[in-house]
C-alpha positions as CSV (number, residue, x, y, z in Angstrom):
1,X,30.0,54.3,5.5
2,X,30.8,55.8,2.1
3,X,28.1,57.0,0.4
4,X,26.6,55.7,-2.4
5,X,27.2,58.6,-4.6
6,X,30.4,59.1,-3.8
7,X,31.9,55.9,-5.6
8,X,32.3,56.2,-9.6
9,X,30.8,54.1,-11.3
10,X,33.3,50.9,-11.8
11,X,33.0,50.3,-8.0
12,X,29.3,51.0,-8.1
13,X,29.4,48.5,-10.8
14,X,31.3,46.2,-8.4
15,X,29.2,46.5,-5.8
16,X,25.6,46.0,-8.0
17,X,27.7,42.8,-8.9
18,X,28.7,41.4,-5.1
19,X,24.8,42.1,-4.1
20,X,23.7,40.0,-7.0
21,X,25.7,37.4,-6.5
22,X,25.2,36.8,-2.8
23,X,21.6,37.3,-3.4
24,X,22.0,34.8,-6.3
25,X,23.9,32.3,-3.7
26,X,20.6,32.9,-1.5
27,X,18.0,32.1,-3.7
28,X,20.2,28.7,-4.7
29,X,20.9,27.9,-0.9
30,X,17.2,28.5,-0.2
31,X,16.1,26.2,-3.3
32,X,18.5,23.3,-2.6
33,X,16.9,23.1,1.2
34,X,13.0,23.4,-0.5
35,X,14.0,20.7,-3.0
36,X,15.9,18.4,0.0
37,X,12.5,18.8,2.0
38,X,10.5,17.7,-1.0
39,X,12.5,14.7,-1.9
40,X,11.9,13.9,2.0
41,X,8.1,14.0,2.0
42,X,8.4,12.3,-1.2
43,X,10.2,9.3,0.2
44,X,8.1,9.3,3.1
45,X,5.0,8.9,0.5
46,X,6.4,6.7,-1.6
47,X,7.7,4.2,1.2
48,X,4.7,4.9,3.7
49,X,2.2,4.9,1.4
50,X,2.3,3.7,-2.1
51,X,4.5,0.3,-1.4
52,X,1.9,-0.8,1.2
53,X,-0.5,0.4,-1.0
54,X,0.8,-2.1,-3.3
55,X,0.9,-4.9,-1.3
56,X,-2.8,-4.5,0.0
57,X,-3.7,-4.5,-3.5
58,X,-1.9,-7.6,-3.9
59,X,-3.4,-9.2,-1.0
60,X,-7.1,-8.2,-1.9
61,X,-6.4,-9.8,-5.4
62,X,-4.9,-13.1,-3.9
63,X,-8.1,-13.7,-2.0
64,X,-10.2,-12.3,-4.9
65,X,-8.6,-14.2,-7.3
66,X,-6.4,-16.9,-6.0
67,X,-9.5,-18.0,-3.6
68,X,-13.1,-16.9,-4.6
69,X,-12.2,-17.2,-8.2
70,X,-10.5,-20.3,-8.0
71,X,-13.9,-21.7,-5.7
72,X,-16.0,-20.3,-8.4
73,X,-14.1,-22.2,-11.2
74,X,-14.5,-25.6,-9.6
75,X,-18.2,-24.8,-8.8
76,X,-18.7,-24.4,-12.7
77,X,-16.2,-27.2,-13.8
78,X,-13.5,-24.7,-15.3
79,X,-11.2,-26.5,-13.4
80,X,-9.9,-30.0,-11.7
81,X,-9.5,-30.3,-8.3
82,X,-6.0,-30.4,-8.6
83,X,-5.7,-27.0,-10.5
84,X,-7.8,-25.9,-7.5
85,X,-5.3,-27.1,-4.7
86,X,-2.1,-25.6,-6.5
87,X,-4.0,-22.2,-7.2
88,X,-5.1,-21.8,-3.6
89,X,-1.4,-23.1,-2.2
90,X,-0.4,-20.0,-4.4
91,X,-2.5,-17.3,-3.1
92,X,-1.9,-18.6,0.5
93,X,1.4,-17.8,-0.2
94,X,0.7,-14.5,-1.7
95,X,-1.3,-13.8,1.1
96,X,1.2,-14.7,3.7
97,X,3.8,-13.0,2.1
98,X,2.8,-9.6,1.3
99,X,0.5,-9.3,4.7
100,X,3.4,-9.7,6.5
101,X,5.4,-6.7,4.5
102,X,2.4,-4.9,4.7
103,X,2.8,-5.5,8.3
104,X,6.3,-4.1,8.7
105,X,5.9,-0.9,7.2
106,X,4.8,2.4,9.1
107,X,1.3,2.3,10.1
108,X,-0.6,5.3,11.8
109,X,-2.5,4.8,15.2
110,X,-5.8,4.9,13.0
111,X,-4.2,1.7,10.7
112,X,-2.9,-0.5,13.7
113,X,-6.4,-0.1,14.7
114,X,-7.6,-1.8,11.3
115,X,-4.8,-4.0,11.2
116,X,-6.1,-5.6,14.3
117,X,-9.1,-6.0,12.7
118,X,-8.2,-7.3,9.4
119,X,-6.2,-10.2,11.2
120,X,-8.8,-11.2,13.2
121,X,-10.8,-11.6,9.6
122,X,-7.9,-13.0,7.9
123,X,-8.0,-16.1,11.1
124,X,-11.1,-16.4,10.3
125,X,-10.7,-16.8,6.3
126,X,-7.7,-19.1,7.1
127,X,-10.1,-21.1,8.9
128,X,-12.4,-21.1,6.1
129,X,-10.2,-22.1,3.8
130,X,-8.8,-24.6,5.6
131,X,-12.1,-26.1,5.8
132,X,-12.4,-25.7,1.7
133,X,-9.5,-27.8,1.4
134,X,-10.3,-30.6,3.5
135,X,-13.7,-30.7,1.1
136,X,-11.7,-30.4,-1.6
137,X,-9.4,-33.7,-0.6
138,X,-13.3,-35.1,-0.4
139,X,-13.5,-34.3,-4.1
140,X,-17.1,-33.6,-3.4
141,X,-18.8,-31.4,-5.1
142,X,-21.6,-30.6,-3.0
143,X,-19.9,-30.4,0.1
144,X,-17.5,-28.3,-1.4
145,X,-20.7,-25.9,-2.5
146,X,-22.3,-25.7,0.8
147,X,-18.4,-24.9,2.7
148,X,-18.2,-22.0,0.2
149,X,-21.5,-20.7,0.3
150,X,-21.7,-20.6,4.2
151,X,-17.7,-20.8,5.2
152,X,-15.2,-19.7,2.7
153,X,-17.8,-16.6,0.5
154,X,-18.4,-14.5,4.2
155,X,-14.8,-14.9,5.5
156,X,-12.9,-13.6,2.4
157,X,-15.5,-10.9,1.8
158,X,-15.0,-9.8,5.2
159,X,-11.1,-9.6,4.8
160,X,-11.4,-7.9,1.2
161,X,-13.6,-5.4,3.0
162,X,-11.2,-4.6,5.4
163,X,-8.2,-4.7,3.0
164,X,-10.4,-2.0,1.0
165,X,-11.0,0.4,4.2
166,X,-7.2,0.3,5.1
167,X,-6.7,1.1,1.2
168,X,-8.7,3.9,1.6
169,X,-7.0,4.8,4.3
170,X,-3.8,4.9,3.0
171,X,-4.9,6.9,0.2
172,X,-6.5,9.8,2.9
173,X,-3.0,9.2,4.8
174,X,-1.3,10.2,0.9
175,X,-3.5,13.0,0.7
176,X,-2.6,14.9,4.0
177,X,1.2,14.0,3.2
178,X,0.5,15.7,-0.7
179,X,-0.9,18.8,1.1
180,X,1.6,18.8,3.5
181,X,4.4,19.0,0.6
């Protein structure tokens, strides 16, 4: 090996410029792998996480909304019984629709656990509002009151419960994949 003093200075010039550039080829070979890992945990948040985090929300505000409310609005006379039947047809759909994405994506040991539970809840708030509906064909009023105080109230508060603990868990799940990244 030649030593370093030995060379004049265009070939020490040379050389300053090959180790700069190879360490300038590192740094960017290093960076591009970071920045592919990132986009990777990214992804994995944004599909694992935030779309059924999106589609819980959606369910919790179908039976919020499309149910309870719509209960609440015949109770009160906001609305005829046929407003009632098409705005409960549409949260059922709702419902069935975005539960069963939810129930397609990737779901931790901890959230199949839930999920179990949260079905057995949502049979039982189908149930409920099945019976809702048949007192709703009645068109009585105060059979209608008494199946959503005692029937169709518990049942979809128990389901939005649940919906809200596995949307809490989702967003723990999110934090350990943030600190992760």
């Amino acid at each position: 090996m030649i030593p370093l003093n030995a060379l004049k200075a265009p070939k020490k010039l040379y050389l300053l410029v090959l180790v700069m550039a190879v360490f300038i080829v590192g740094v960017g070979w290093y960076g591009t792998r970071e920045l592919k890992i990132i986009h990777q945990q990214t992804h994995t948040l944004y599909t694992d996480r935030l779309i059924p985090m999106e589609q819980l929300s959606s369910v919790r505000f179908a039976y919020a909304v499309g149910i309870l409310s719509t209960a609440r609005q015949l109770e009160s006379g906001e609305i005829s019984f046929q407003q009632a039947e098409d705005q409960l047809l549409q949260a059922e759909r709702t419902i069935s629709s975005r539960w069963n994405a939810y129930m397609l994506t990737y779901l931790t040991p901890e959230e199949k656990e839930r999920v179990t539970e949260a079905a057995l809840k949502i049979q039982l708030a189908t149930r409920a509002i099945e019976h809702f509906k048949i007192a709703l064909a009645k068109k009585d009023i105060r059979i209608l009151d008494t199946v959503i105080a005692n029937n169709l109230n518990p049942a979809v508060n128990a389901v939005i419960n649940n919906v809200n603990e596995l949307m809490a868990l989702q967003v723990r799940v999110s934090a350990e994949i943030y600190k992760e990244a």
